[in-house]
C-alpha positions as CSV (number, residue, x, y, z in Angstrom):
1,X,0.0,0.0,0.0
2,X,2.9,2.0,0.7
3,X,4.6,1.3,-1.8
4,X,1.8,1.9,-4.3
5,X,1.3,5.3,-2.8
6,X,4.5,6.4,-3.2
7,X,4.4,5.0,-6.9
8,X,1.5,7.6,-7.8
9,X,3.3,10.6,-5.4
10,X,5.9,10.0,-8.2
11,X,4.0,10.2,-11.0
12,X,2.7,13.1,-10.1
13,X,5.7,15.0,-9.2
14,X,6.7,13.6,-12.8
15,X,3.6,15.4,-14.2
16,X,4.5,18.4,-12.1
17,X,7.7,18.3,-13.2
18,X,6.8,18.0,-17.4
19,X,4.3,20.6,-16.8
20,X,7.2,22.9,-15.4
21,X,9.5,21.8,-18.1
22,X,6.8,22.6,-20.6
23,X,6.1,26.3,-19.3
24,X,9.5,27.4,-19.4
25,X,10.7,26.0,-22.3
26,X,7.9,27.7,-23.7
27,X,8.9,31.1,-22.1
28,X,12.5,30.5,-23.5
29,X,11.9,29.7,-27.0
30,X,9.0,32.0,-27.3
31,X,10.0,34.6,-30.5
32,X,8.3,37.2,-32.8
33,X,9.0,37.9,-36.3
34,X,8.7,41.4,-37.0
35,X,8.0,40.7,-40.9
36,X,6.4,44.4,-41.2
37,X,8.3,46.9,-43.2
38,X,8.0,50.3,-42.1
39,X,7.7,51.9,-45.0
40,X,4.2,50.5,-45.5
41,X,2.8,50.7,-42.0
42,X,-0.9,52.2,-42.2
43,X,-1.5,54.8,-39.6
44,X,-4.0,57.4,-39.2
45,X,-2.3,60.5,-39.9
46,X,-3.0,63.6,-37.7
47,X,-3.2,66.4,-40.3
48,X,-4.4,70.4,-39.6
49,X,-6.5,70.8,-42.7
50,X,-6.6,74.8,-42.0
51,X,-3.1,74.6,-43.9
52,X,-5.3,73.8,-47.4
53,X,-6.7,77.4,-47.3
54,X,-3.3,79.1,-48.0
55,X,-2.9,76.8,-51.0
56,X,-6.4,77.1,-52.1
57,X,-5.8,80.7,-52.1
58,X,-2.6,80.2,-53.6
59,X,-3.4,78.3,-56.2
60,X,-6.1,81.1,-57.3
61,X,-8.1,79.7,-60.0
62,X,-8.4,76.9,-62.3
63,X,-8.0,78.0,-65.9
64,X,-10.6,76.9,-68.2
65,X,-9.0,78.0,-71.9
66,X,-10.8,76.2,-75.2
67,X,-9.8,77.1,-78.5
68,X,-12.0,74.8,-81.6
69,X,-11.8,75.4,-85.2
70,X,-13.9,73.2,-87.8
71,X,-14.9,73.8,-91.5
72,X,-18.4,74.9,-91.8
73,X,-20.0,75.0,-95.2
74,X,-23.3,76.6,-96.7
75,X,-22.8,77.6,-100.5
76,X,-19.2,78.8,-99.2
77,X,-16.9,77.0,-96.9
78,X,-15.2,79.0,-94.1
79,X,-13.5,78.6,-91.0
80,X,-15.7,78.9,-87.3
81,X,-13.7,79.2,-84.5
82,X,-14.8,78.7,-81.0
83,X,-13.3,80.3,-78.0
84,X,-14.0,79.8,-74.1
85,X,-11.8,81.5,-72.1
86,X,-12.7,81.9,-68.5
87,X,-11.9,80.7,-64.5
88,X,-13.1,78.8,-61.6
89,X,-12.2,80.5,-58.1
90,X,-10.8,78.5,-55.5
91,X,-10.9,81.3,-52.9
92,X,-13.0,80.4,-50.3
93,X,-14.6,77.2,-51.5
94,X,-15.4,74.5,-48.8
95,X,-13.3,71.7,-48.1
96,X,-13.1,68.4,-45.9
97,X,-10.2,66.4,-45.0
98,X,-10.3,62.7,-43.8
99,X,-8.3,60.9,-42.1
100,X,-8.3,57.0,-42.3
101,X,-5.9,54.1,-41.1
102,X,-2.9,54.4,-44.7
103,X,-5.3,56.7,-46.2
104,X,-5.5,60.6,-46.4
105,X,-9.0,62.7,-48.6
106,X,-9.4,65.8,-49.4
107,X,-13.0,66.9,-50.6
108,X,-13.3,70.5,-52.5
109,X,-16.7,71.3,-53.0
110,X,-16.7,74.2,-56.1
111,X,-19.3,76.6,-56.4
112,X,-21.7,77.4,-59.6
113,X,-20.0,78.2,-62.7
114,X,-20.8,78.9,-65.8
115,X,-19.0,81.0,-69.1
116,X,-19.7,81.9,-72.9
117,X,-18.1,81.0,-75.7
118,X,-17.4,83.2,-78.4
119,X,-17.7,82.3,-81.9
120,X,-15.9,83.9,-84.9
121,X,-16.3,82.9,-89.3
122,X,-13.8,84.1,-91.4
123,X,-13.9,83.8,-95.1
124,X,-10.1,82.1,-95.6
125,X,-11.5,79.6,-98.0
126,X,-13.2,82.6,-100.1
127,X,-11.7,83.2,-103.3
128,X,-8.9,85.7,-103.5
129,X,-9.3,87.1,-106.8
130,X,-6.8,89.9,-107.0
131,X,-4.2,87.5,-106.5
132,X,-5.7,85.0,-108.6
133,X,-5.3,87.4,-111.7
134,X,-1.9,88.7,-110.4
135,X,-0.4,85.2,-110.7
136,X,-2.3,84.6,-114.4
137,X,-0.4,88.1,-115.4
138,X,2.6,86.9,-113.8
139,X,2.1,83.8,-115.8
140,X,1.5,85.5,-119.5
141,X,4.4,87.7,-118.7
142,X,6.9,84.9,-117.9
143,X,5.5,82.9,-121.1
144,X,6.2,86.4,-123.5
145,X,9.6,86.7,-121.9
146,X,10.3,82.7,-123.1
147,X,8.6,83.5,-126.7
148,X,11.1,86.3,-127.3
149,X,14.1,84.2,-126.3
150,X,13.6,81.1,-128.1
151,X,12.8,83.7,-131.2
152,X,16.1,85.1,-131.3
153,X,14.5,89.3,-130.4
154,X,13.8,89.5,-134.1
155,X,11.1,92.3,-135.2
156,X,8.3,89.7,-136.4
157,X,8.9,87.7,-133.0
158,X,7.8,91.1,-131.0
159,X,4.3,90.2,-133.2
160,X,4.1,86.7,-132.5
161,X,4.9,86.3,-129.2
162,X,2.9,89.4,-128.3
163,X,-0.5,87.8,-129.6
164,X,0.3,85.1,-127.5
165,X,0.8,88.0,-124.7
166,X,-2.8,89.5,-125.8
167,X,-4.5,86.1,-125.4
168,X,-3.5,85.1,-122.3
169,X,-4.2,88.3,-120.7
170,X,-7.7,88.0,-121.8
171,X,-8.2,84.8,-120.3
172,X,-6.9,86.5,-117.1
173,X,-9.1,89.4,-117.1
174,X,-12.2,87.1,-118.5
175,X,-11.4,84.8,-115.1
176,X,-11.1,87.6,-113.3
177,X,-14.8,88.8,-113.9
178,X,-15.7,85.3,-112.9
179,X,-14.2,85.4,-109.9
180,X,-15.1,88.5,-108.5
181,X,-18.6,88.1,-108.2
182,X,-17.9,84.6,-106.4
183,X,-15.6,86.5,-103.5
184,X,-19.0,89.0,-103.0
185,X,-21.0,86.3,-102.3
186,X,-19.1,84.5,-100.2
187,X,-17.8,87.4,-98.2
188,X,-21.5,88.3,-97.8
189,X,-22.5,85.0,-96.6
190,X,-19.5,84.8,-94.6
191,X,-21.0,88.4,-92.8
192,X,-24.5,87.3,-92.6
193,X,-23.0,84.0,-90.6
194,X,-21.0,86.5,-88.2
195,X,-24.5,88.7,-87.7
196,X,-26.3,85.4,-86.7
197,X,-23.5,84.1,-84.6
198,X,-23.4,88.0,-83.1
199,X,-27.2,87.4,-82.1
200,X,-27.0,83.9,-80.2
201,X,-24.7,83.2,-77.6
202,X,-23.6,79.8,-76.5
203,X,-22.0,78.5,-73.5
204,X,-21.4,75.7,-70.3
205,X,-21.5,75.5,-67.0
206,X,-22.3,73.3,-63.6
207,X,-24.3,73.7,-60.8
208,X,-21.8,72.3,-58.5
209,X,-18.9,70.6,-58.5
210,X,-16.8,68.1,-56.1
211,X,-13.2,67.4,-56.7
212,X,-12.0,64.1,-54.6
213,X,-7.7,63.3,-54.3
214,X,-7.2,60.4,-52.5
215,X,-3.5,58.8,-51.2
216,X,-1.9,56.1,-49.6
217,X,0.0,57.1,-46.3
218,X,3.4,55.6,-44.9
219,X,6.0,56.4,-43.3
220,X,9.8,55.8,-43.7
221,X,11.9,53.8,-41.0
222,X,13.0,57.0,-39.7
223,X,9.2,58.2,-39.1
224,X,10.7,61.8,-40.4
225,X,9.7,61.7,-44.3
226,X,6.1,60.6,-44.9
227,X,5.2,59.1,-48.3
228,X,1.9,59.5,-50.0
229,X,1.4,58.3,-53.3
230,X,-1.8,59.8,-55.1
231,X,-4.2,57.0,-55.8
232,X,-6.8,59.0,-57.8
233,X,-8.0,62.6,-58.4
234,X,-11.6,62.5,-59.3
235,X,-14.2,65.2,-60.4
236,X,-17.9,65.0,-60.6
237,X,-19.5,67.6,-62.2
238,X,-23.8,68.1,-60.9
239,X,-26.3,70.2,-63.1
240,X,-23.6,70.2,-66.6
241,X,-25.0,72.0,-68.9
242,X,-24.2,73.0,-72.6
243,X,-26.1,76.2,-73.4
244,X,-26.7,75.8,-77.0
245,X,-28.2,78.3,-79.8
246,X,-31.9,78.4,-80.1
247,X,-33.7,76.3,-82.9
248,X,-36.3,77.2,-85.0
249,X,-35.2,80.2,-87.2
250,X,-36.7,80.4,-90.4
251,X,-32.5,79.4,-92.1
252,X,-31.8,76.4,-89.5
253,X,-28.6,77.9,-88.7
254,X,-29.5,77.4,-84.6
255,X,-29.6,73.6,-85.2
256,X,-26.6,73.5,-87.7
257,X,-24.4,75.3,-85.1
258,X,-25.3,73.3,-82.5
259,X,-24.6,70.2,-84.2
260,X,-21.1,71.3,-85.1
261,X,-20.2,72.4,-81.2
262,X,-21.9,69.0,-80.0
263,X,-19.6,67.2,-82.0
264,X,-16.5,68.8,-81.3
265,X,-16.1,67.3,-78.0
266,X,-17.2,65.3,-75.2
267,X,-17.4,68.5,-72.8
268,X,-18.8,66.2,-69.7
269,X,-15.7,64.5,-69.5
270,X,-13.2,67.2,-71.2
271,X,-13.9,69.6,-68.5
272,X,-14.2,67.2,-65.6
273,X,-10.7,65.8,-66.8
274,X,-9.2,69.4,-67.2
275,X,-10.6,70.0,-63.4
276,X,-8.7,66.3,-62.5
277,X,-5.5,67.2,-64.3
278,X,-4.8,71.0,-62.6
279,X,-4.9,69.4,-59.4
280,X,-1.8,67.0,-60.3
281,X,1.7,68.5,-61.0
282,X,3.9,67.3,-63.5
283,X,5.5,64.6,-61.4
284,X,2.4,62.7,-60.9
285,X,1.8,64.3,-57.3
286,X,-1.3,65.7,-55.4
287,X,-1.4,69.4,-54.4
288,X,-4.2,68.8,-52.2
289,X,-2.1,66.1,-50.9
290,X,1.3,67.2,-50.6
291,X,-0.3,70.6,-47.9
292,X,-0.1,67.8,-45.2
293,X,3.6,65.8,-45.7
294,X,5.4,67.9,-43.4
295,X,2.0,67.6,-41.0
296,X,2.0,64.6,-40.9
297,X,5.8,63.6,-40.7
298,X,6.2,65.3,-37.5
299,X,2.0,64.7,-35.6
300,X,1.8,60.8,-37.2
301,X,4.4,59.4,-35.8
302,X,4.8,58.5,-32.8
303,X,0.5,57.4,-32.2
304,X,1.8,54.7,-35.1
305,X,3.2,51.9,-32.3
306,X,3.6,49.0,-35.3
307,X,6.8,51.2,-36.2
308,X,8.0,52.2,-33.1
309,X,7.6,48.5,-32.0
310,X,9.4,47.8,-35.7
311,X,12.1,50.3,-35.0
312,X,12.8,49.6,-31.6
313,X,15.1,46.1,-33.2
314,X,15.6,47.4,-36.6
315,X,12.3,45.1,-38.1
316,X,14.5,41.9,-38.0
317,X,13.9,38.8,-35.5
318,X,12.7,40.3,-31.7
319,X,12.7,37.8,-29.0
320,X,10.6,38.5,-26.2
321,X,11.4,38.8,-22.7
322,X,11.4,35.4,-20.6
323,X,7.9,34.9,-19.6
324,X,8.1,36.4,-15.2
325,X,7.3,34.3,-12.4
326,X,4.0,35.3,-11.9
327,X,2.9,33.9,-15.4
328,X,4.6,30.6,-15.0
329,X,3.7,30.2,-11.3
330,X,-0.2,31.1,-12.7
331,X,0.2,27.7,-15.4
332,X,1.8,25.6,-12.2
333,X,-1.3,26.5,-10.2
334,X,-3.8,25.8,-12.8
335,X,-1.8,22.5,-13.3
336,X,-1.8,21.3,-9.9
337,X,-5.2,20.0,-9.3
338,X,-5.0,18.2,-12.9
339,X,-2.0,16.6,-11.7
340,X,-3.5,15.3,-8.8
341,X,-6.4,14.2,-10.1
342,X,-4.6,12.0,-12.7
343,X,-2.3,10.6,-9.9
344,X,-5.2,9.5,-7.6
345,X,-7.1,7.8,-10.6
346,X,-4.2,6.1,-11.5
347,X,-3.9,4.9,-7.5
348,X,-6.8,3.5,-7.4
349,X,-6.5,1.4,-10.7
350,X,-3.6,0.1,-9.1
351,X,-5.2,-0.7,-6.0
352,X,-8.4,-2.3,-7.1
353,X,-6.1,-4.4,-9.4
């Protein structure tokens, strides 16, 4: 009986005793990976959007310059060109900035806008008929000059070669009264055109308008320089409209202009990308963006405890401290009374046996 006591006292100071081994050498061979590079640690930036009024106000306006021409023909064919020279403020215009874990938005909300275009014909594919009968003269003149050498200057050849001379300049001055009527009419349909276009006036505008630039935010291992790559600049244009000329006139020249000024581009989308594109500067980087790098450089990095954790062993292999008494003295208790219980079980086996 003794001896089969002492038998299950020993197994359960064995069990003890693998249950001890088994905490610490989990406490001693207990290691992290730090497999996070800093340069791509998401925090949420701390950013004071009141700096984005300076460059709003710096940034002044957004230039909206369009310059069209397109062949346009009735009896005549002449030249329209379309102009649209105009601004949108940014003084003043409401903004938000969000802040998200890696991600940075700035909202600008634009006001109402709207501009006219101005629309000019000019006659460059009328005929030109002075010069058209200079040239023909210039022509006859050259051809007399050739007659007389190849002649030799004798006295007949002034004869010959001069009804030649007197033929051709005949055609020329027959042309001539061709052409010159043709010129008046054209350059009188080409000033009736300018008198419509004077009388209708055409143009674009939006109701409102919301321009969205959103980045990426990281941070370099030092937490001093503070990356954000633009991941999209995006415009969205409410209440467009293209304010067309009026149809109905007696002529149809309200619905033949608009027609041509339809076609000559998508102006949704040209607009809405001009907006897009005068936000990004030539090195593929956001102005809205770039207001906060220094703001956030120096107020996001220390909340962001994934780098300083990183840093702390240069973002290689950290081992962590040896597990402390308490913790391992915590799993001992816990294992004591499953210890016992297996030792008494196996006791009694024995002793009904």
């Amino acid at each position: 009986m003794t001896r089969e006591l002492s038998k299950g006292v020993g197994v359960v100071l064995l069990a003890l005793c693998c249950a001890l081994a088994s905490c610490w050498a989990t406490g001693a061979g207990a290691a992290t990976v730090c497999d996070t590079d800093p340069t791509m640690i998401d925090f949420e930036p701390t950013v004071d959007p009141t700096l984005l009024n300076d460059v709003l106000n710096l940034l002044g306006t957004i230039p909206i310059d369009y310059t069209y021409s397109e062949w346009v023909t009735l009896l005549f064919t002449h030249t329209l060109n379309l102009n649209l020279v105009s601004e949108i403020p940014l003084e003043g215009v409401d903004f938000a900035v969000t802040t998200l874990p890696g991600s940075l938005q700035v909202l600008l909300t634009l006001p109402a806008w709207s501009a006219n275009m101005t629309l000019t014909v000019d006659n460059a594919w009328c005929r030109n008929c002075d010069a058209e009968y200079n040239s023909c003269a210039a022509d006859c003149d050259s051809d007399y000059d050739a007659c007389m050498e190849d002649c030799g200057g004798w006295p007949w050849c002034v004869i010959s070669c001069g009804a030649e001379w007197t033929v051709c300049e005949g055609l020329c001055a027959g042309a001539f009264a061709i052409c010159t009527p043709v010129r008046l009419a054209c350059e009188a349909e080409n000033a009736a055109l300018q008198v419509l276009l004077d009388g209708y006036t055409a143009g674009l505008g939006f109701t409102s308008a919301t321009v969205t630039q959103t980045a990426d935010v990281c941070m370099t291992d030092t937490c001093m320089q503070v990356m954000s790559p633009l991941e999209s600049t995006d415009a969205i244009l409410s209440g467009f409209s293209l304010r067309l000329f009026p149809e109905g006139d007696p002529l149809g020249i309200g619905a033949w202009l608009n027609d041509i000024i339809s076609g000559l581009v998508n102006w949704l989308a040209d607009l809405s990308s001009l907006i897009e594109g005068f936000f990004v500067n030539n090195e593929g980087e956001g102005l809205l963006i770039n207001v906060f790098h220094r703001d956030i450089g120096y107020d996001g990095c220390m909340p962001a405890q994934p780098v300083l954790d990183c840093l702390q062993a240069g973002c290689s292999t950290v081992d962590q401290p040896r597990h402390t008494l308490g913790r391992s003295a915590n799993v001992v208790f816990y294992a004591i009374p499953a210890v016992l219980l297996v030792g008494l079980i196996l006791w009694r086996r024995r002793s009904a046996g």
